[in-house]
C-alpha positions as CSV (number, residue, x, y, z in Angstrom):
1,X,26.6,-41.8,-29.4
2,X,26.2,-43.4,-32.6
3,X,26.4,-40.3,-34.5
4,X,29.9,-39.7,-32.8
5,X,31.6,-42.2,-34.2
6,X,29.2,-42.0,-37.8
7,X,28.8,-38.4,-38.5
8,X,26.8,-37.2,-41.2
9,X,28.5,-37.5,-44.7
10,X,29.5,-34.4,-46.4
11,X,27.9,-35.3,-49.5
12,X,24.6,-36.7,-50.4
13,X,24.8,-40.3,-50.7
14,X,23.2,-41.9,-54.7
15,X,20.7,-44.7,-52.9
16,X,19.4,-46.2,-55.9
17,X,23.3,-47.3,-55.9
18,X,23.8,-50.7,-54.4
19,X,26.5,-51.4,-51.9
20,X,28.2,-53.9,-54.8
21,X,27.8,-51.6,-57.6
22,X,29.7,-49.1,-55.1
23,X,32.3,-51.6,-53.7
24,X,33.0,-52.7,-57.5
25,X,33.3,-48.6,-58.5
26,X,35.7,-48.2,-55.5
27,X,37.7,-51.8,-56.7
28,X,37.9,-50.1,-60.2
29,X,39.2,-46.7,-58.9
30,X,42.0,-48.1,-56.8
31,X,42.2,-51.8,-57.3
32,X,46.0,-51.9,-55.4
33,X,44.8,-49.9,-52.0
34,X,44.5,-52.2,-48.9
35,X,41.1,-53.3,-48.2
36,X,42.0,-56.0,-45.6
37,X,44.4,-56.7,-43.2
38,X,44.9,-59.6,-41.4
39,X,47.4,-61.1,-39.7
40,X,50.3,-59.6,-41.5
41,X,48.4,-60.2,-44.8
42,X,46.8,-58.1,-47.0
43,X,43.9,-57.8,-49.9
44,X,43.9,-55.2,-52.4
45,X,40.2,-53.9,-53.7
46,X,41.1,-55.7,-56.9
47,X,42.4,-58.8,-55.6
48,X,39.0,-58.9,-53.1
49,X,37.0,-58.0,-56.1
50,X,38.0,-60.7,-58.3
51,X,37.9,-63.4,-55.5
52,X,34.3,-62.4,-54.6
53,X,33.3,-62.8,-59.0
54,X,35.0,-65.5,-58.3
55,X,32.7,-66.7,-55.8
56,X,29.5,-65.3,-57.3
57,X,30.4,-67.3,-60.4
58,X,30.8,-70.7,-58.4
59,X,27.4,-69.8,-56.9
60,X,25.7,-69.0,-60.2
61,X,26.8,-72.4,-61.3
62,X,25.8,-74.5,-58.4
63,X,22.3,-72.8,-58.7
64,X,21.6,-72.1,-62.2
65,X,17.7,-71.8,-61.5
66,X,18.5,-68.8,-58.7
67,X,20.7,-66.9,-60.4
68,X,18.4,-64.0,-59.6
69,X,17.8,-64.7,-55.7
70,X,20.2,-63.5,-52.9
71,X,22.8,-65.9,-51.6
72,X,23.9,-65.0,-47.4
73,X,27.3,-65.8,-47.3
C-alpha cells in the first residue's frame, strides 16, 4: 500500500544531502511558491525559510555551548 501512494522516484535521490540543505535549495529556487496553507493563510518557501533562521538563531543563542547538537522542535 505504501508504495501506492509513495512510488519510486524517477531520479536517484543525493543522500549525503540533508533534508535542510534540500529544503533551503528548494527555498532558494522558488522562495514565493506556497509551502503552507492554513486556514486561508499562506507561507512562501522564503518566508518559512527565514522564520525557521530565524528560529535556529534564537536557539543558537539560548544555547551557545550546543550549537552543534540537535534541537526537536
Amino acid at each position: 500500500m505504501l508504495s501506492q501512494f509513495n512510488p519510486e522516484p524517477e531520479n536517484d535521490w543525493d543522500l549525503t544531502t540533508s533534508v535542510v540543505a534540500l529544503f533551503e535549495q528548494h527555498a532558494a529556487q522558488t522562495p514565493d511558491a506556497i509551502a503552507l496553507e492554513l486556514a486561508g493563510r499562506t507561507l512562501c518557501y522564503g518566508e518559512l525559510n527565514s522564520k525557521a533562521n530565524q528560529l535556529a538563531n534564537a536557539i543558537q543563542a539560548a544555547l551557545p555551548d550546543r550549537v552543534d547538537n540537535f534541537v526537536a522542535i
